[in-house]
PyMOL commands that place a pseudoatom at each C-alpha (Angstrom):
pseudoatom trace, name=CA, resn=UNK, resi=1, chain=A, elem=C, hetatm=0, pos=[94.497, -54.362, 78.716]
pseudoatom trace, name=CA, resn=UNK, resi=2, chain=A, elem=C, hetatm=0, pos=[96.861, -51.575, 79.968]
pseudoatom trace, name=CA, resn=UNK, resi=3, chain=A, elem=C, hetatm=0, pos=[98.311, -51.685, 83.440]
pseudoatom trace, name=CA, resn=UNK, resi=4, chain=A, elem=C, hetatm=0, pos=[95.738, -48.467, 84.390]
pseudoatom trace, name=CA, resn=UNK, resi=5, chain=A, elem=C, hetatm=0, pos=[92.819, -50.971, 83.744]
pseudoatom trace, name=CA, resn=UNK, resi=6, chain=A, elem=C, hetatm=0, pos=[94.604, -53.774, 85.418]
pseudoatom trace, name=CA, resn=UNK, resi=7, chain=A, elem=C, hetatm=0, pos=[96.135, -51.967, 88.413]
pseudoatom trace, name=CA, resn=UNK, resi=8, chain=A, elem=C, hetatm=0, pos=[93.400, -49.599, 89.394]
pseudoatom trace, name=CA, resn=UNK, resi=9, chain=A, elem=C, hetatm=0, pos=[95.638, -46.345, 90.158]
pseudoatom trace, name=CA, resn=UNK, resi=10, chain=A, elem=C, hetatm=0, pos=[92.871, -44.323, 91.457]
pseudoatom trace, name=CA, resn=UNK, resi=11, chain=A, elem=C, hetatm=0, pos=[92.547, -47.128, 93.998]
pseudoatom trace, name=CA, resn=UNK, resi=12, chain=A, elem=C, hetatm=0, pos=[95.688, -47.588, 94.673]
pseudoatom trace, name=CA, resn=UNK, resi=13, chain=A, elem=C, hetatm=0, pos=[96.668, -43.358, 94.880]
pseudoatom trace, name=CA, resn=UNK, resi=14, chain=A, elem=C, hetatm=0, pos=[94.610, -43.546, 98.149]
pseudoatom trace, name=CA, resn=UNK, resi=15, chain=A, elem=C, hetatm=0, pos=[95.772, -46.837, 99.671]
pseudoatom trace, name=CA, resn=UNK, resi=16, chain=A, elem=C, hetatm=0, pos=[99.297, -45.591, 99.267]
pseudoatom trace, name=CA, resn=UNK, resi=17, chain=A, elem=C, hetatm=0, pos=[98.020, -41.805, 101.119]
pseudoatom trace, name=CA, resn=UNK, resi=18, chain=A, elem=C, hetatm=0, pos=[97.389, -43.989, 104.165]
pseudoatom trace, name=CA, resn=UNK, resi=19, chain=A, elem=C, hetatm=0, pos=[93.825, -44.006, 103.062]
pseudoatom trace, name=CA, resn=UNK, resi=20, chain=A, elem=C, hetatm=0, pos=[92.786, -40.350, 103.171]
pseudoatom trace, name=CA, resn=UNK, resi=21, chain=A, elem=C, hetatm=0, pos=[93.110, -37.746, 100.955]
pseudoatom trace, name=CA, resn=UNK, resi=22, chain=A, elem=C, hetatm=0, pos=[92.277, -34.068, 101.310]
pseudoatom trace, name=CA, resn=UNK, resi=23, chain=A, elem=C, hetatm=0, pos=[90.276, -33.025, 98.575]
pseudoatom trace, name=CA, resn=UNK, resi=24, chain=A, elem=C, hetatm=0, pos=[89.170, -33.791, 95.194]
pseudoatom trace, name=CA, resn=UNK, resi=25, chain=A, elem=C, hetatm=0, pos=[91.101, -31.466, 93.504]
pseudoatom trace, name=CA, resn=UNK, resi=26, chain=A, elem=C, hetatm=0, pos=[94.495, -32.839, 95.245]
pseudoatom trace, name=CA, resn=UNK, resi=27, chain=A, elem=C, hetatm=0, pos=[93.196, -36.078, 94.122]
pseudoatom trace, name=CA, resn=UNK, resi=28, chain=A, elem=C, hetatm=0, pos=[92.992, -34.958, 90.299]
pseudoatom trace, name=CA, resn=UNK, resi=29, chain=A, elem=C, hetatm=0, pos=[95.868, -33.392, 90.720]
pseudoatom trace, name=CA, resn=UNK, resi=30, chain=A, elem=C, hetatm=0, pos=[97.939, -36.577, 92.421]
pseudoatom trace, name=CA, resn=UNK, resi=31, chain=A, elem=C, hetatm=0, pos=[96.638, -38.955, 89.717]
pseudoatom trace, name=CA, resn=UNK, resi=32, chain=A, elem=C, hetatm=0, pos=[97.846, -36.331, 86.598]
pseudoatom trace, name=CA, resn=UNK, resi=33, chain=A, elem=C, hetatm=0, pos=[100.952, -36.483, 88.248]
pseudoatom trace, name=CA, resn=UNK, resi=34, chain=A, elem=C, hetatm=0, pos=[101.217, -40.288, 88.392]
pseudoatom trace, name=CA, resn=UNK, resi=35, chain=A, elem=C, hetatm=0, pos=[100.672, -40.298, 84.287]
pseudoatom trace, name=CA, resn=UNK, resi=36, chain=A, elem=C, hetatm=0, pos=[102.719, -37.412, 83.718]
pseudoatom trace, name=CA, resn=UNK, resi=37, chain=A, elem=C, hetatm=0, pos=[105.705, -39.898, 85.366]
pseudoatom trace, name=CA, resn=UNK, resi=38, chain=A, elem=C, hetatm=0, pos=[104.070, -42.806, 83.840]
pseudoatom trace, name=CA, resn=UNK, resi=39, chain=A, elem=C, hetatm=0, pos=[106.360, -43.839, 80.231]
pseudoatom trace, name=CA, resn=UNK, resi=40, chain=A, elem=C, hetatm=0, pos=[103.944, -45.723, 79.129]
pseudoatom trace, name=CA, resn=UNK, resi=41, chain=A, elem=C, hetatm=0, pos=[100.289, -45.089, 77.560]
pseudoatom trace, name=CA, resn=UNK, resi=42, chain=A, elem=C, hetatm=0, pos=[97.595, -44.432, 80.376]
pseudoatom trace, name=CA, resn=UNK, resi=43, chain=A, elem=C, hetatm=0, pos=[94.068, -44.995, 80.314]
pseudoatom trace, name=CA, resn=UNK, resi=44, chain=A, elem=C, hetatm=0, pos=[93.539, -41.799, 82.397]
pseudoatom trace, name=CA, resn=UNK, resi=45, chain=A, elem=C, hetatm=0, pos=[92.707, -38.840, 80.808]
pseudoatom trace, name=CA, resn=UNK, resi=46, chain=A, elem=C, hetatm=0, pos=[92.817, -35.360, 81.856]
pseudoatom trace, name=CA, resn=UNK, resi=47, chain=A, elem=C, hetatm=0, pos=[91.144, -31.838, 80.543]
pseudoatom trace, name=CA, resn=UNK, resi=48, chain=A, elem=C, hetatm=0, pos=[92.211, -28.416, 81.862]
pseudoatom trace, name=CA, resn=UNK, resi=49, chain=A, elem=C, hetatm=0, pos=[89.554, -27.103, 84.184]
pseudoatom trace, name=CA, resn=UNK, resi=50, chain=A, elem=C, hetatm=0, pos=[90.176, -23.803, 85.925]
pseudoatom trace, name=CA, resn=UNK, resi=51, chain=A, elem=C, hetatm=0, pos=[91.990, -25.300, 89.495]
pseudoatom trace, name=CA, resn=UNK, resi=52, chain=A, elem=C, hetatm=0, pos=[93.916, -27.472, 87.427]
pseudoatom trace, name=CA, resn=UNK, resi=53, chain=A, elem=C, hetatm=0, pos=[94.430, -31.162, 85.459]
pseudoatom trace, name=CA, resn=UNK, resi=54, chain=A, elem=C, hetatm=0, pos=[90.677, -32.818, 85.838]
pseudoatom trace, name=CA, resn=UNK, resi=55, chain=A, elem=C, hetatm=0, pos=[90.555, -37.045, 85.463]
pseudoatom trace, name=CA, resn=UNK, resi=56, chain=A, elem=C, hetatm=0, pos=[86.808, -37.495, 84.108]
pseudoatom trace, name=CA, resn=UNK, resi=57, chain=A, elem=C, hetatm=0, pos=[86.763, -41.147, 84.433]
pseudoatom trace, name=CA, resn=UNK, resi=58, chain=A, elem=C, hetatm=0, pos=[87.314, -40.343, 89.112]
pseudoatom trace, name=CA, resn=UNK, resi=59, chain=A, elem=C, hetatm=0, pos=[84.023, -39.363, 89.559]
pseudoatom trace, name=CA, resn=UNK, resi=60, chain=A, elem=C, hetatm=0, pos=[82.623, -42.557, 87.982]
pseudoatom trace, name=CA, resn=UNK, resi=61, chain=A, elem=C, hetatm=0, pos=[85.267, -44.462, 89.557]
pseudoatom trace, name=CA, resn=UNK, resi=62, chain=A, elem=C, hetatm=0, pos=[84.466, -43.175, 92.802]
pseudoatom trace, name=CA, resn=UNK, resi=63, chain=A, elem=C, hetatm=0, pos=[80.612, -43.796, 92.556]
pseudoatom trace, name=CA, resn=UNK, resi=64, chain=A, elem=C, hetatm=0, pos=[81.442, -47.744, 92.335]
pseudoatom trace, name=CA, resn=UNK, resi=65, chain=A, elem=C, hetatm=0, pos=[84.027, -47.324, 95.275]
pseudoatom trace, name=CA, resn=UNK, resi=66, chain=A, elem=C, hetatm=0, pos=[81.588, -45.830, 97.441]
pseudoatom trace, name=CA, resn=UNK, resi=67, chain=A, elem=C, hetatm=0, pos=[78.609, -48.153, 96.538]
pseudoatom trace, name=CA, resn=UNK, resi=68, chain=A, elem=C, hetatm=0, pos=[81.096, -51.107, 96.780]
pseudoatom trace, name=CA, resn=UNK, resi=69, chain=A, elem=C, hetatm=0, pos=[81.553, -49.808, 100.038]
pseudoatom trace, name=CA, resn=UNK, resi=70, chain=A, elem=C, hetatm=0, pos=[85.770, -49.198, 99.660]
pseudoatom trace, name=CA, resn=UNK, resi=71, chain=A, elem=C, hetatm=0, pos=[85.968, -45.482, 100.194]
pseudoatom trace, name=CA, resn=UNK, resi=72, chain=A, elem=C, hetatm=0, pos=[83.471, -43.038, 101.353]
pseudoatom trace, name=CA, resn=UNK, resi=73, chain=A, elem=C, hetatm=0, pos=[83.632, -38.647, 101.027]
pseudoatom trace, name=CA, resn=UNK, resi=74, chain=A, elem=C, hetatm=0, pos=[82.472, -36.627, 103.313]
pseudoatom trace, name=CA, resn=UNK, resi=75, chain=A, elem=C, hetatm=0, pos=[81.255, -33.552, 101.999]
pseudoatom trace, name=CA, resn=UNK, resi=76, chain=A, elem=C, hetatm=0, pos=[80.254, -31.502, 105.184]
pseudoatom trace, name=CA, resn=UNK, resi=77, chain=A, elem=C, hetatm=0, pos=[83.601, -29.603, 104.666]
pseudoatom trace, name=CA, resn=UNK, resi=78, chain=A, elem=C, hetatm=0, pos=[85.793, -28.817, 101.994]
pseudoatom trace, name=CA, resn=UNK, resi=79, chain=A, elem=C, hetatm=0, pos=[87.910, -29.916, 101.112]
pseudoatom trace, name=CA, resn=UNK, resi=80, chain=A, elem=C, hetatm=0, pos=[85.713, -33.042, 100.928]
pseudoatom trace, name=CA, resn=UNK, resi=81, chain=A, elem=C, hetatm=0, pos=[87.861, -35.724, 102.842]
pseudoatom trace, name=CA, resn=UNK, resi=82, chain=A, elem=C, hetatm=0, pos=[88.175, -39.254, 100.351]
pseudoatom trace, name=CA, resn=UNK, resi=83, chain=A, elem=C, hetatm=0, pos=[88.661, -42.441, 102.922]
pseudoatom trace, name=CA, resn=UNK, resi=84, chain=A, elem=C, hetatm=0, pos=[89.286, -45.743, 102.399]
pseudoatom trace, name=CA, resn=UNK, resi=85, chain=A, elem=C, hetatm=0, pos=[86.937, -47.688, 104.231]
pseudoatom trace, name=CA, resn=UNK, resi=86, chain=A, elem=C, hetatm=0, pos=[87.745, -51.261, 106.112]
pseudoatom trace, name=CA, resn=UNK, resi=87, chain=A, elem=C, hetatm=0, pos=[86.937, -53.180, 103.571]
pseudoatom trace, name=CA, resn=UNK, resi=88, chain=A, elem=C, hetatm=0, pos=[88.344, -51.443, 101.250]
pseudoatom trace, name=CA, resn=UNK, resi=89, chain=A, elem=C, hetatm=0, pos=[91.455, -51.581, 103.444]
pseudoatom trace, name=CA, resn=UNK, resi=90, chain=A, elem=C, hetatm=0, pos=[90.933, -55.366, 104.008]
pseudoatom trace, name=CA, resn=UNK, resi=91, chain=A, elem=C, hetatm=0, pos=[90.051, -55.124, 99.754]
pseudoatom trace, name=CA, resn=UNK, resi=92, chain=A, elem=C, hetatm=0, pos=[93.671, -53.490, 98.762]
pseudoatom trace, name=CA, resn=UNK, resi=93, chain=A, elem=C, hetatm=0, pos=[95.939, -55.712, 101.075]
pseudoatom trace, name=CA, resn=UNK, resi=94, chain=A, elem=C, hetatm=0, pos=[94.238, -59.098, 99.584]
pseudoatom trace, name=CA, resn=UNK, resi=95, chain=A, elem=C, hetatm=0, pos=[94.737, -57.389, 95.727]
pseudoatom trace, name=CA, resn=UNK, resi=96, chain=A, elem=C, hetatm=0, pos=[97.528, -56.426, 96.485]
pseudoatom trace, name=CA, resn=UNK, resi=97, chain=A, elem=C, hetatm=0, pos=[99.190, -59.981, 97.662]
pseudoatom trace, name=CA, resn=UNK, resi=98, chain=A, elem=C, hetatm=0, pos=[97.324, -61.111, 94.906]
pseudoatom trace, name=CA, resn=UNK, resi=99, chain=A, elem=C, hetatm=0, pos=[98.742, -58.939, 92.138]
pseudoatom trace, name=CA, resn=UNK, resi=100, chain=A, elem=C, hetatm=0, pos=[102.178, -59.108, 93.328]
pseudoatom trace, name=CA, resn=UNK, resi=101, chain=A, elem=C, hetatm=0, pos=[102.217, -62.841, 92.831]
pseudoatom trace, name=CA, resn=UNK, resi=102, chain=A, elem=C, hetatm=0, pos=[100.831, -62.803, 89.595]
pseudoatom trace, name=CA, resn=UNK, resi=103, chain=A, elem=C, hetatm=0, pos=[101.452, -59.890, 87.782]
pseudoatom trace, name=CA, resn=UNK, resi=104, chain=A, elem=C, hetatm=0, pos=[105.235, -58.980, 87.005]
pseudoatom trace, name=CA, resn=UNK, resi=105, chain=A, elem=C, hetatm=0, pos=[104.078, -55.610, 85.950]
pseudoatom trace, name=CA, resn=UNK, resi=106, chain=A, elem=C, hetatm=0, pos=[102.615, -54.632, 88.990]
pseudoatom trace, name=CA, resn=UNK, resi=107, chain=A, elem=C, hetatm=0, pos=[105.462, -53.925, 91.117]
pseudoatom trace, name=CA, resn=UNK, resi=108, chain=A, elem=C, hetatm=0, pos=[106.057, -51.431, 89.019]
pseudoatom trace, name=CA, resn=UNK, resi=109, chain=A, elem=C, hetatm=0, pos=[102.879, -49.647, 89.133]
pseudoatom trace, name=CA, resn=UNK, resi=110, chain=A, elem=C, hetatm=0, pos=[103.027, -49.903, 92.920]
pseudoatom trace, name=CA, resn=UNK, resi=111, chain=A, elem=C, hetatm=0, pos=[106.544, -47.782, 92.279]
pseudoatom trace, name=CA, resn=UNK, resi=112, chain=A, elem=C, hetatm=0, pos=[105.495, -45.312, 90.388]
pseudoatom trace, name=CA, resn=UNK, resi=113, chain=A, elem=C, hetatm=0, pos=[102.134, -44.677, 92.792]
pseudoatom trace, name=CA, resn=UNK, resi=114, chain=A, elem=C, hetatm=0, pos=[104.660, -44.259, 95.782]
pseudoatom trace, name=CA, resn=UNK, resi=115, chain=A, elem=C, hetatm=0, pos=[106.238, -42.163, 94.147]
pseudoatom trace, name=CA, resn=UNK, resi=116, chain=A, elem=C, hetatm=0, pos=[103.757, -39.803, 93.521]
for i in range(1, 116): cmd.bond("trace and resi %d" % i, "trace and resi %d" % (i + 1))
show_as sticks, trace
zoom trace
């Protein structure tokens, strides 16, 4: 299991934008950048799509966020606004405590996301 399938990055990439970010295609873009810093091999993908790097596997990803109630788009506006939710605030902090404790790996996944 890589770290992308153990950390959940796409996840994590909002928690660490205080829970909102401004658009899909600055969320594409903020996860391509947090695999082109990554050394290792990612399970993220990307294909060049005319406003830049495009992660198939987000849309999917966020379908199961927003019917597990974490994060929810509005799309009355575009950009479409991506929020964390309270539980999926309430969600992150408990993984997070969790995966600190018993992952070694996962501090460092938590570094590269902030710095991203």
């Amino acid at each position: 299991m890589t770290d992308d399938e153990a950390h959940h990055p796409r996840l994590l990439l909002l928690d660490e934008a205080d829970g909102e970010i401004e658009g899909r295609a600055k969320y594409h873009k903020l996860l391509y950048n947090y695999v082109d810093e990554e050394a290792e091999d990612s399970e993220l993908s990307f294909v060049r799509e005319e406003r830049g790097p495009y992660d198939p596997g987000l849309s999917q990803a966020m379908q199961r966020y927003i019917d597990l109630g974490h994060v929810e788009v509005d799309e009355e506006d575009e950009p479409h606004e991506i929020r964390q939710t309270e539980k999926g605030e309430r969600y992150m902090s408990g993984y997070e405590r969790t995966k600190m404790r018993l992952d070694e790996t996962f501090r460092q996944t938590k570094k590269r996301i902030a710095e991203t």
